[in-house]
Residue frames as qw, qx, qy, qz and C-alpha x, y, z in Angstrom:
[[0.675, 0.297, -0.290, 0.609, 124.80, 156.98, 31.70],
 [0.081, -0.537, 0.325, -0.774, 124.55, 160.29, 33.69],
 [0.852, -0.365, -0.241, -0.287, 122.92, 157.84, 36.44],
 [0.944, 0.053, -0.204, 0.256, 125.63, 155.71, 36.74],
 [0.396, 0.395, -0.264, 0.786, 127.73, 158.81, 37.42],
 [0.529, -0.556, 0.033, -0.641, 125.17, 159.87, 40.25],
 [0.958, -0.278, -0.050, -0.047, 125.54, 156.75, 41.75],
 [0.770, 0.279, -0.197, 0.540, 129.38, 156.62, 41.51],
 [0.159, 0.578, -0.100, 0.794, 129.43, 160.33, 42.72],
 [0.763, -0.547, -0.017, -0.345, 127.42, 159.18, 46.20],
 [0.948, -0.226, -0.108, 0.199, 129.63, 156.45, 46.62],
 [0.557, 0.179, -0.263, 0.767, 132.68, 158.47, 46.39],
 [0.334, -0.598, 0.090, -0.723, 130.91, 161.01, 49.03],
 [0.927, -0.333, 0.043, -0.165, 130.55, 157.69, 51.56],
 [0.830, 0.234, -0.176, 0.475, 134.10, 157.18, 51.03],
 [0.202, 0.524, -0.297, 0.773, 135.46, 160.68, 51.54],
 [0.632, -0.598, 0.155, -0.468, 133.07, 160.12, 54.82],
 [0.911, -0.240, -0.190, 0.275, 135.46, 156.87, 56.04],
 [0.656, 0.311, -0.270, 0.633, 138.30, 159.13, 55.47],
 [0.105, -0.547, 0.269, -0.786, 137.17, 161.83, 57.86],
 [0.709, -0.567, 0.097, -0.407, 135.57, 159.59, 60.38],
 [0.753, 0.407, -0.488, 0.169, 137.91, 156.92, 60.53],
 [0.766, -0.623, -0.015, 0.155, 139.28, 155.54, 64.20],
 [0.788, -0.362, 0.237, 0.437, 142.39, 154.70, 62.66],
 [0.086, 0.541, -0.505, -0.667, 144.96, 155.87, 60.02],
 [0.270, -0.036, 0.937, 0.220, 144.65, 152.58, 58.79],
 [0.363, 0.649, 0.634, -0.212, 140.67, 153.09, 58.24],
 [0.399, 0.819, 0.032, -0.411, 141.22, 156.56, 56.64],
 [0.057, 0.357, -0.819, -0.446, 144.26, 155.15, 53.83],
 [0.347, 0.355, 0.859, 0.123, 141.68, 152.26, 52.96],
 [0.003, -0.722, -0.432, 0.541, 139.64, 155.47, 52.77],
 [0.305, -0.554, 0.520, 0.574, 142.07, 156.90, 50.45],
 [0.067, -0.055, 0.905, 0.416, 142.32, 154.12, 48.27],
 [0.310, 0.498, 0.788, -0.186, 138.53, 153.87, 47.81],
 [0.160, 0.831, 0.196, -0.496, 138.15, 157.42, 47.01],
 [0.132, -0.654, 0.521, 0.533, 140.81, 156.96, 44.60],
 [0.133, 0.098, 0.938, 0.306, 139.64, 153.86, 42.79],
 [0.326, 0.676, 0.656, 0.087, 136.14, 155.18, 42.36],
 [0.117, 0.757, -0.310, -0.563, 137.41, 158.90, 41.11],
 [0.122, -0.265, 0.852, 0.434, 139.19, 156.24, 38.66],
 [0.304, 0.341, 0.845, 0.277, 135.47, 154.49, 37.24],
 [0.175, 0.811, 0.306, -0.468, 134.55, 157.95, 37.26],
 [0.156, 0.671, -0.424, -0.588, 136.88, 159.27, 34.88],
 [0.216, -0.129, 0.860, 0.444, 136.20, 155.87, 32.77],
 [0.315, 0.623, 0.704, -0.128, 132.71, 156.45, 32.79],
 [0.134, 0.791, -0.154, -0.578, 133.45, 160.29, 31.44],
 [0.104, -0.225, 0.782, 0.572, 136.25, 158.40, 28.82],
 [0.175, 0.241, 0.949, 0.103, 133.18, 156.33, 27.76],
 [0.095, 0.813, 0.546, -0.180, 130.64, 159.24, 27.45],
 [0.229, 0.800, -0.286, -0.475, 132.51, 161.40, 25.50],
 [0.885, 0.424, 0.151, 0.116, 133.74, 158.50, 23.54],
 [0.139, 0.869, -0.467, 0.090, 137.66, 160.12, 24.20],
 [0.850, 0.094, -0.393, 0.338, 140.98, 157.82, 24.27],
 [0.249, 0.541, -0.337, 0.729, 142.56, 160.33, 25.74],
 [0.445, -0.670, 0.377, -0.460, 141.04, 160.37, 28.93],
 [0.974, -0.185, -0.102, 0.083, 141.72, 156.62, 29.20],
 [0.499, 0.472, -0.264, 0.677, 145.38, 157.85, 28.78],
 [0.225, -0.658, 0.046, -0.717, 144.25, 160.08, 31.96],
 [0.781, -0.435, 0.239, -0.379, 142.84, 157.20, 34.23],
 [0.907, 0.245, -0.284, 0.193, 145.47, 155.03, 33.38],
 [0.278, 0.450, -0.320, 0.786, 148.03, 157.55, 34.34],
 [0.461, -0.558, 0.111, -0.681, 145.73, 157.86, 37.72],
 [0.939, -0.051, -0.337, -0.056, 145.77, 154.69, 38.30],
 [0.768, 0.210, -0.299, 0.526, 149.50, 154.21, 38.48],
 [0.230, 0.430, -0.354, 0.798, 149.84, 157.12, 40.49],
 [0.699, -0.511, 0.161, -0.474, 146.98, 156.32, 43.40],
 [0.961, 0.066, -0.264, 0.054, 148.68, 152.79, 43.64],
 [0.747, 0.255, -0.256, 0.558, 151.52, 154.16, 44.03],
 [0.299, -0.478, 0.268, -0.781, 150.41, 157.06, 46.87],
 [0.882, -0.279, -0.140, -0.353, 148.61, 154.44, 48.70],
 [0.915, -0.001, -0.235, 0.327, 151.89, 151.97, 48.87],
 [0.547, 0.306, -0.225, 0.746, 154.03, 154.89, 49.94],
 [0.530, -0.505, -0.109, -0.672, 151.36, 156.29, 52.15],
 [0.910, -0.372, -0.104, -0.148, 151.22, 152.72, 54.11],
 [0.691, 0.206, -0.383, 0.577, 155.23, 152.54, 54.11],
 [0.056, -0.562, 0.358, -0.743, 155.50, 156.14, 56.03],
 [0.715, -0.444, -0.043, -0.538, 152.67, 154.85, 58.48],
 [0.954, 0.096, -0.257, 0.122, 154.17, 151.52, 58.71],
 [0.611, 0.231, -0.321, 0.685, 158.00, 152.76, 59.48],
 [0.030, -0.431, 0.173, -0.885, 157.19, 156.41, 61.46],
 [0.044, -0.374, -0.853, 0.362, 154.09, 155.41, 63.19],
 [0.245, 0.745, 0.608, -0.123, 151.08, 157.71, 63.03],
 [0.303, 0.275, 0.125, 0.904, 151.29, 161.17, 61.20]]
């Protein structure tokens, strides 16, 4: 198990590295959204190694709120042009 979290924990390091190199905005929001969705199989892998509901209750609630930063993230960009 603690593997699997090593390996997760790289890949979300290679992520946070799109968001800082990144050409575009566009590149670093994908960026974003990566970093955000594997933070999420992180905290299921935790739920799942402690054997807790509750953090599912946690990454659920994460979920719904990166989805929803991400979509309101690409509106500003979208309507304002760059930030």
């Amino acid at each position: 198990m603690s593997l699997f979290i090593v390996i997760v924990v790289f890949f979300i390091t290679l992520s946070i590295l799109r968001v800082i190199i990144g050409p575009s905005i566009w590149d670093r929001l994908l960026g974003f959204n990566l970093v955000s969705a594997k933070l999420l199989i992180l905290i299921v892998l935790l739920a799942s190694y402690f054997q807790s509901s509750l953090i599912l209750d946690i990454a659920i609630t994460y979920a719904v709120l990166g989805f929803i930063g991400t979509v309101f993230i690409a509106t500003y960009i979208q309507k304002r042009g760059r930030l």
